[in-house]
C-alpha positions as CSV (number, residue, x, y, z in Angstrom):
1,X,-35.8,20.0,19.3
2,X,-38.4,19.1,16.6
3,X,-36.9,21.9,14.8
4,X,-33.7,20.0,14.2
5,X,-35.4,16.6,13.7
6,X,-33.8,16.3,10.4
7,X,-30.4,16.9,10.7
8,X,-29.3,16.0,14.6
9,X,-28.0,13.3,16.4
10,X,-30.6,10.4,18.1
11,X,-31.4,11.6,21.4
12,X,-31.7,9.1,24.2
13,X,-35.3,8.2,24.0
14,X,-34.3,7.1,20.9
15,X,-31.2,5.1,21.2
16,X,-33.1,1.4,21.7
17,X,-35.5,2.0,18.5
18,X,-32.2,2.8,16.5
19,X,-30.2,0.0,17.3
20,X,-32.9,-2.3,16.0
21,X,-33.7,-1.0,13.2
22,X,-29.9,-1.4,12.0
23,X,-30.0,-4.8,13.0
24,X,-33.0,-5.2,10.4
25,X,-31.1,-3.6,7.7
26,X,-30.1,-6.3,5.1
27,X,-26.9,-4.3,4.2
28,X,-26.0,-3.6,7.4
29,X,-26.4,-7.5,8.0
30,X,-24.2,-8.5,4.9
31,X,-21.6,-6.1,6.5
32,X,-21.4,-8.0,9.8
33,X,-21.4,-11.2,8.0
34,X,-18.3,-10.1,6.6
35,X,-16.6,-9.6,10.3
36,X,-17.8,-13.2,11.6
37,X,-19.1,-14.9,8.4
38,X,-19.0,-18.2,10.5
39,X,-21.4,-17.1,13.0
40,X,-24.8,-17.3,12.3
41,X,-27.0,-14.5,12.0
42,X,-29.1,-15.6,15.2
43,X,-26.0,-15.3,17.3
44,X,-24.5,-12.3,15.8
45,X,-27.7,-10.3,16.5
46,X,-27.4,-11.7,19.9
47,X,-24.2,-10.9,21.1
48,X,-25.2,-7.5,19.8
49,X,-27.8,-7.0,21.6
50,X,-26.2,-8.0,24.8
51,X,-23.1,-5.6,24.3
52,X,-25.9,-3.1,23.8
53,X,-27.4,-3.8,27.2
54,X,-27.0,-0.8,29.4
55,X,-26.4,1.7,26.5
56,X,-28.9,4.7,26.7
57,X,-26.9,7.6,25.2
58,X,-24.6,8.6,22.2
59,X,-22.2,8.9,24.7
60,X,-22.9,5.4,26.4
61,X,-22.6,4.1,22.8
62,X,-19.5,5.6,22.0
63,X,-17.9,4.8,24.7
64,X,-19.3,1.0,24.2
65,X,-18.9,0.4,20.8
66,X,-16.6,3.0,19.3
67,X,-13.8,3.6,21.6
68,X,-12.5,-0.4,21.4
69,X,-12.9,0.4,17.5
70,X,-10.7,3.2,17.7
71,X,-8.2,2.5,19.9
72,X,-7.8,-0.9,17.6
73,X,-7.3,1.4,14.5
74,X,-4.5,3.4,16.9
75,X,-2.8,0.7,17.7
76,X,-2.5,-1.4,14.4
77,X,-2.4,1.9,12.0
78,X,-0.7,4.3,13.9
79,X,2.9,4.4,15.5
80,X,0.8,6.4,18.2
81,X,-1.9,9.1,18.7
82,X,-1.6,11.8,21.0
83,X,-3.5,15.0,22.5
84,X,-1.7,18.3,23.4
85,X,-4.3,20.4,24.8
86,X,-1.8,22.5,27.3
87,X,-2.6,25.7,25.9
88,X,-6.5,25.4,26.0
89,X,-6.2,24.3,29.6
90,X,-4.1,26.6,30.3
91,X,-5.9,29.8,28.8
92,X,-9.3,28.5,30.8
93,X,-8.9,29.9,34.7
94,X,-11.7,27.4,36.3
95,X,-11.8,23.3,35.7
96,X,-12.9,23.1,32.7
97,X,-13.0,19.2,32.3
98,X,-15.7,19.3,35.3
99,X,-17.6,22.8,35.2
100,X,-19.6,22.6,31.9
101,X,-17.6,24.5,29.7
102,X,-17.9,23.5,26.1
103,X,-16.2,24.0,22.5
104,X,-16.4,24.3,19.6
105,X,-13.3,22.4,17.6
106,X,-12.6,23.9,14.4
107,X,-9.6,22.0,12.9
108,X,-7.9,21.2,9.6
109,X,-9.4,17.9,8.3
110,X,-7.1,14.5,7.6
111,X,-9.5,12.3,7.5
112,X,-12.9,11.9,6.5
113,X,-14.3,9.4,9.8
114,X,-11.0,9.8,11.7
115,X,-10.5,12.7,12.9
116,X,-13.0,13.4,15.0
117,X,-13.1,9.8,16.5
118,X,-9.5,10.1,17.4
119,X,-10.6,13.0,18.7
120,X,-13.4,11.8,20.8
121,X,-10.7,9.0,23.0
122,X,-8.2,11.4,23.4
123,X,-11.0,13.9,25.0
124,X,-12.3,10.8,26.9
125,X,-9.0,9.6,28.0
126,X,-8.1,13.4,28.9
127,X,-11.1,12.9,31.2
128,X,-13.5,15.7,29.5
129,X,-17.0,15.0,30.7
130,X,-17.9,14.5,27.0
131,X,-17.2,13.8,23.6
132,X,-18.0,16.1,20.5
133,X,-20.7,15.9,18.0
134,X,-19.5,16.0,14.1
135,X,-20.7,17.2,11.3
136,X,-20.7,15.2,8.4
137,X,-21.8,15.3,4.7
138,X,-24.8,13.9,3.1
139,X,-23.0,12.7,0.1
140,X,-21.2,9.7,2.4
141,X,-24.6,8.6,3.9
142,X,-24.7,6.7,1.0
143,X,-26.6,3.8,2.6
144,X,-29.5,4.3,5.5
145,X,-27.7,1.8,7.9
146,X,-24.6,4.2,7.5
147,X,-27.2,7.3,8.2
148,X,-28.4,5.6,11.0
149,X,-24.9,4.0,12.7
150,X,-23.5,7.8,11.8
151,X,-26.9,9.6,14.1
152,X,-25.9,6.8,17.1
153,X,-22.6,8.2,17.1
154,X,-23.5,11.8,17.6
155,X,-23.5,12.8,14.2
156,X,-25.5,15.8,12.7
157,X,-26.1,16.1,8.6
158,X,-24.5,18.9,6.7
159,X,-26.3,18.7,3.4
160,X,-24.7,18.8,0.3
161,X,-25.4,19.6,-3.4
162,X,-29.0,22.0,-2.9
163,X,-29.6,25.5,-4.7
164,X,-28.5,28.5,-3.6
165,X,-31.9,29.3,-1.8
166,X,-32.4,25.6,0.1
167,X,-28.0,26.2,0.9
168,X,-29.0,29.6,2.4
169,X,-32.0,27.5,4.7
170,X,-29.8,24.8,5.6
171,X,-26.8,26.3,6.6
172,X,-29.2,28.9,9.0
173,X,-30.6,25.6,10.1
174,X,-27.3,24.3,11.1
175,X,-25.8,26.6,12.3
176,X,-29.1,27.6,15.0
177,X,-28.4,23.6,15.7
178,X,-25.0,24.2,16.5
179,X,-25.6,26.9,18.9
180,X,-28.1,24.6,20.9
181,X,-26.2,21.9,21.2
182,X,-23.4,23.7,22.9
183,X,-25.3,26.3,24.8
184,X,-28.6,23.7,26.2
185,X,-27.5,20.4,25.2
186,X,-23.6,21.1,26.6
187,X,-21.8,19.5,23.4
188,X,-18.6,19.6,22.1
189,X,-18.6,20.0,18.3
190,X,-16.2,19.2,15.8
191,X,-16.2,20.3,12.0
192,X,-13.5,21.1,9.6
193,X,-12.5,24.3,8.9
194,X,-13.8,24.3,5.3
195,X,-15.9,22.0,2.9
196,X,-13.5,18.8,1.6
197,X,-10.1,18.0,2.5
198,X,-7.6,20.6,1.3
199,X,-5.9,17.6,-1.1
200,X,-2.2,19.5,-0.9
201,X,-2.4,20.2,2.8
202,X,-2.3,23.9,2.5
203,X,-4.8,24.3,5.1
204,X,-7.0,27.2,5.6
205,X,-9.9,28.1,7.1
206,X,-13.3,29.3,4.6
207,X,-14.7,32.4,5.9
208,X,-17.8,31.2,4.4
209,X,-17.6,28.8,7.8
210,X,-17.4,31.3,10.0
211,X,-20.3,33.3,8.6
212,X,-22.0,30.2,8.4
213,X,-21.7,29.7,12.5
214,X,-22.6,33.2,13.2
215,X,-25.9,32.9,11.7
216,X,-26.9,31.3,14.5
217,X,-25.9,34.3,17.0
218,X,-23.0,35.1,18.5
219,X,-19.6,33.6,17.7
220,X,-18.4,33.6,21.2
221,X,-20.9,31.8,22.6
222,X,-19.5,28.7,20.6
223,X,-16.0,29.3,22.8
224,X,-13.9,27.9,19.6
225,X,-10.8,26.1,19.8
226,X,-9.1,25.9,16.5
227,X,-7.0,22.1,16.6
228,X,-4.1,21.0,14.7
229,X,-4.3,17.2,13.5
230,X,-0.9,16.2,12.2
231,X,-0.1,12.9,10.5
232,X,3.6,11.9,10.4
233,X,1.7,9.9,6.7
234,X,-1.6,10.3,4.5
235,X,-2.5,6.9,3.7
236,X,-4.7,8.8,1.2
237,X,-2.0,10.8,-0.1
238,X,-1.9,8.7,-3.5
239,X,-5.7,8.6,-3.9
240,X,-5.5,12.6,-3.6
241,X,-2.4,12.8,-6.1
242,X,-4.0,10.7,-8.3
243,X,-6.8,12.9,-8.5
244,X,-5.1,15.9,-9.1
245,X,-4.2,14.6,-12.1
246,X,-7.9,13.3,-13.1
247,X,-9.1,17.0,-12.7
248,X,-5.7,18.1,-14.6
249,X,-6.7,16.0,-17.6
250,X,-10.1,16.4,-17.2
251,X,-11.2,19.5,-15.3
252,X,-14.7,17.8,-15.2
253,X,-13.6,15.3,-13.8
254,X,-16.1,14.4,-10.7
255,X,-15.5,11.6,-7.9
256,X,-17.7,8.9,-7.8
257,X,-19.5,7.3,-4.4
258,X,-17.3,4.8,-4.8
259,X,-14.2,6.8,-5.0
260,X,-15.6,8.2,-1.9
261,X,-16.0,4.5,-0.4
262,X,-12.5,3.8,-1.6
263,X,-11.2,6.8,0.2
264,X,-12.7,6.2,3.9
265,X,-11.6,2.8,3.7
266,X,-8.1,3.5,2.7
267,X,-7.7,6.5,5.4
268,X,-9.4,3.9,8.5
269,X,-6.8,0.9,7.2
270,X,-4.0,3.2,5.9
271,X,-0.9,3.5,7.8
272,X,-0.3,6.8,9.6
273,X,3.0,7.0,11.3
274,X,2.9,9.0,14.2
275,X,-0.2,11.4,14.7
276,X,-0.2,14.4,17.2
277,X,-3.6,16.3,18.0
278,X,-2.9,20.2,19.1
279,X,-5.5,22.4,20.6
280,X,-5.0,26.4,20.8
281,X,-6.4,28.5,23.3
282,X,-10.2,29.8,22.3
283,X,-10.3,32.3,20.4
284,X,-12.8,34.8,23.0
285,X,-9.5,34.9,24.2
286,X,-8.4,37.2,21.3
287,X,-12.1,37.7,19.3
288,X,-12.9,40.7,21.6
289,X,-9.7,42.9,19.5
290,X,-11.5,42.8,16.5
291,X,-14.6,44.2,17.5
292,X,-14.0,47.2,15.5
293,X,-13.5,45.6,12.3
294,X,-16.2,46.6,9.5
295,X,-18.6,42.9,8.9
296,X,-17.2,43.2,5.4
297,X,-13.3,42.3,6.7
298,X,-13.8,40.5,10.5
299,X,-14.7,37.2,9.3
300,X,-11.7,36.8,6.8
301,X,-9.3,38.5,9.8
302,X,-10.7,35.9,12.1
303,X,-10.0,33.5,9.3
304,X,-6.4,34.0,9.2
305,X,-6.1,34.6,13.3
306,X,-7.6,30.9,13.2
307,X,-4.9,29.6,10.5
308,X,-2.1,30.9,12.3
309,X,-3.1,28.8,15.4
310,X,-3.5,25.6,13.1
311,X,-0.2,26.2,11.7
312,X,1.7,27.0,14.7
313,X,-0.1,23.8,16.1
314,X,1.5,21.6,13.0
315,X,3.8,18.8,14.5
316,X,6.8,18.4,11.5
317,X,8.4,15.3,11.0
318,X,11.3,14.3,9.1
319,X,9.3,13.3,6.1
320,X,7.6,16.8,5.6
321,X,11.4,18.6,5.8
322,X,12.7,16.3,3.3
323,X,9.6,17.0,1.2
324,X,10.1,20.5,1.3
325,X,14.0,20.1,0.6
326,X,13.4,17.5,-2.8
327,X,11.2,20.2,-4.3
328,X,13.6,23.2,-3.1
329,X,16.5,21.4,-4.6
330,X,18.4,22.2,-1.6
331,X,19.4,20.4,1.8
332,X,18.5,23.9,3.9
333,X,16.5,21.6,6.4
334,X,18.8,18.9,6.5
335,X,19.0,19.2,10.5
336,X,15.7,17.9,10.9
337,X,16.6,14.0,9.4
338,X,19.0,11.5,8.8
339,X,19.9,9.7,5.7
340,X,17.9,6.9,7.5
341,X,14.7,9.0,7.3
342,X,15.1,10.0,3.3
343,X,15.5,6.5,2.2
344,X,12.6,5.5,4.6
345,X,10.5,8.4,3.0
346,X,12.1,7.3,-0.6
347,X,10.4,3.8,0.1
348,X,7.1,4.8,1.4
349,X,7.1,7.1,-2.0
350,X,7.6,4.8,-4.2
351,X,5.3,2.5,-2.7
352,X,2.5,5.1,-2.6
353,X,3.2,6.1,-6.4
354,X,3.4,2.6,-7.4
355,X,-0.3,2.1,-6.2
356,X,-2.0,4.8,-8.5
357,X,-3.1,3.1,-12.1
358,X,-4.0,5.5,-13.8
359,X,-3.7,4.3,-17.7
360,X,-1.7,7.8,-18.8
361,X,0.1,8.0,-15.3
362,X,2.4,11.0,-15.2
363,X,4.8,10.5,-12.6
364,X,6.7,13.7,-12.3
365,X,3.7,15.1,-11.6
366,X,2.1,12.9,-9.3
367,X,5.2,13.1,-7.4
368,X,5.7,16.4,-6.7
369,X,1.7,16.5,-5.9
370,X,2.5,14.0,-2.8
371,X,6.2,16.1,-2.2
372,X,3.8,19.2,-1.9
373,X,1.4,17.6,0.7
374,X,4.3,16.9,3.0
375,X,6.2,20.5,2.6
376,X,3.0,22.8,3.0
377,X,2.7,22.4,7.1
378,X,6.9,23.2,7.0
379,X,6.2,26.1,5.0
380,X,2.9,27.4,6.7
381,X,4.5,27.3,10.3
382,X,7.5,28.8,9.1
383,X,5.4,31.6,7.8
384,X,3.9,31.5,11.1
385,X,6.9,31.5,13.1
């Protein structure tokens, strides 16, 4: 374990030490003043530390802390979150929510803290025997209290922004660290299926991921399962719009921590219509046909095996036809909504455009940005199908 010491999750041992030290952290403190700014600190510590009694694992934390949070953030932002894992269970012959098995979720990325803590209720409530561990980026650790809150809740750091050399070292780390935790440690793991949202939804899996994870040995091993996170709306989908056009008229144009603040607030609070979470069968149940592939071509082949899964997985609502249609010109999808549903869309459109303030604003362009984030997973699983 000491290996990993600088990049895993706490381990039990360690769970007690961590808790206290956040409640000693003076920004953590001004953020839970901000929740109950009429208790006193004395009795916000307190009733802390007794919902905290009994908690001796990630999981036992999660399950304390997190999964009231998140449920919360289902019911108030949500119109409903669901899990669809028929064809995993079904491509598994044994009980594979009671005999150890473990995965390796490999899914297109919505939201920077959400989607693997939807993901962790729905596996709870599915009654899997665990949760998964995440992988997230340096660059939003942007204060020790959220480092430390991030490592309680099963978090492991992918670093960010090194040289080509330390990027080489880190990703070996990683990726021997992902290996361990599902093989010895019997984790789950979630991470995205490349670096960053893909800001116009045209989601597709880096191959530079994949080479990444079988650095660490073999790819089967990890039992992958690529997932399919749809959102009926991107709460974000203005913030991304908007800065397509930054980078348009500035192709230097970088985003600031705050921006990156601004953006996990907005995706937690945002409103998100219905979501739907979709899990494909492994892929060891296919890998083994591509053994004959030359190194230089199986990781992008598995790359696109793995897309077509994601996009077959996409749930389509009546906003992403009617996207697709405005920018087509056309009504060729018409079937799939009402005239209810365009002037519902039409509202939430002009409500998202109307946030962005951009002093030059271009709002053709920003339009047909957020049009295009809606009509990609309509186009992609059409391809597919």
């Amino acid at each position: 374990m000491n290996e990993f010491d600088e990049i895993r999750p706490y381990e039990a041992g360690e769970m007690k030490q961590a808790f206290e030290d956040l409640l000693k952290d003076r920004q953590f403190q001004v953020v839970l003043k901000g929740f109950a700014p009429w208790l006193p600190k004395s009795v916000r510590n307190g009733l802390l530390r007794l919902a905290f009694t009994g908690v001796k694992t990630p999981l036992d934390f999660q399950k304390r802390f997190m999964k009231p949070v998140v449920n919360y953030i289902i019911r108030k932002y949500t119109d409903g979150c669901s899990f669809d894992d028929a064809a995993l269970t079904s491509a598994i012959p044994s009980d594979l929510k009671s005999d150890g098995s473990r995965f390796m979720f490999v899914s297109n990325h919505r939201d920077i803290v959400l989607d693997s803590a939807f993901l962790d209720v729905k596996l709870v409530n599915a009654g899997y025997p665990t949760t998964v561990e995440i992988g997230i980026g340096d660059n939003l650790l942007i204060y020790p209290w959220i480092k430390r809150l991030v490592r309680m809740n099963k978090a492991f750091t992918v670093r960010r922004g090194l040289s080509l050399r330390e990027t080489l070292a880190a990703s070996q780390l990683m990726s021997r660290y992902i290996h361990y935790a599902v093989t010895q440690k019997k984790e789950n793991i979630w991470i995205a299926q490349r670096e960053g949202r893909a800001k116009d939804s045209n989601d597709r899996t880096q191959d530079a991921v994949l080479k990444m994870l079988a650095m660490g040995g073999d790819l089967k091993e990890l039992n992958i399962v690529p997932l399919t996170i749809s959102y009926e709306y991107d709460p974000c989908d203005y913030l991304k719009a908007q800065e397509f056009q930054q980078k348009r008229d500035n192709p230097a144009f970088k985003k600031s921590r705050q921006d990156d603040l601004d953006n996990m607030k907005t995706g937690i609070l945002g409103y998100k219509g219905r979501v739907v979470y979709r899990a494909a069968a492994p892929i060891n149940t296919w890998l083994g046909e591509l053994d004959e592939l030359p190194k230089t071509e199986y990781y992008k082949v598995v790359a696109e095996r793995m897309d077509k899964e994601i996009h077959r997985g996409y749930e389509l609502f009546p906003c992403n036809y009617i996207a697709l249609d405005e920018l087509n010109g056309n009504t060729d999808h018409a079937a799939h909504y009402t005239a209810a549903d365009k002037q519902r869309f039409e509202k939430y459109l002009s409500g998202q455009l109307a946030k962005i303030t951009l002093d030059n604003k271009d709002e053709a362009f920003l339009r047909e940005r957020i049009l295009t984030m809606y009509a990609n997973p309509v186009r992609n699983k059409l391809a597919v199908l």
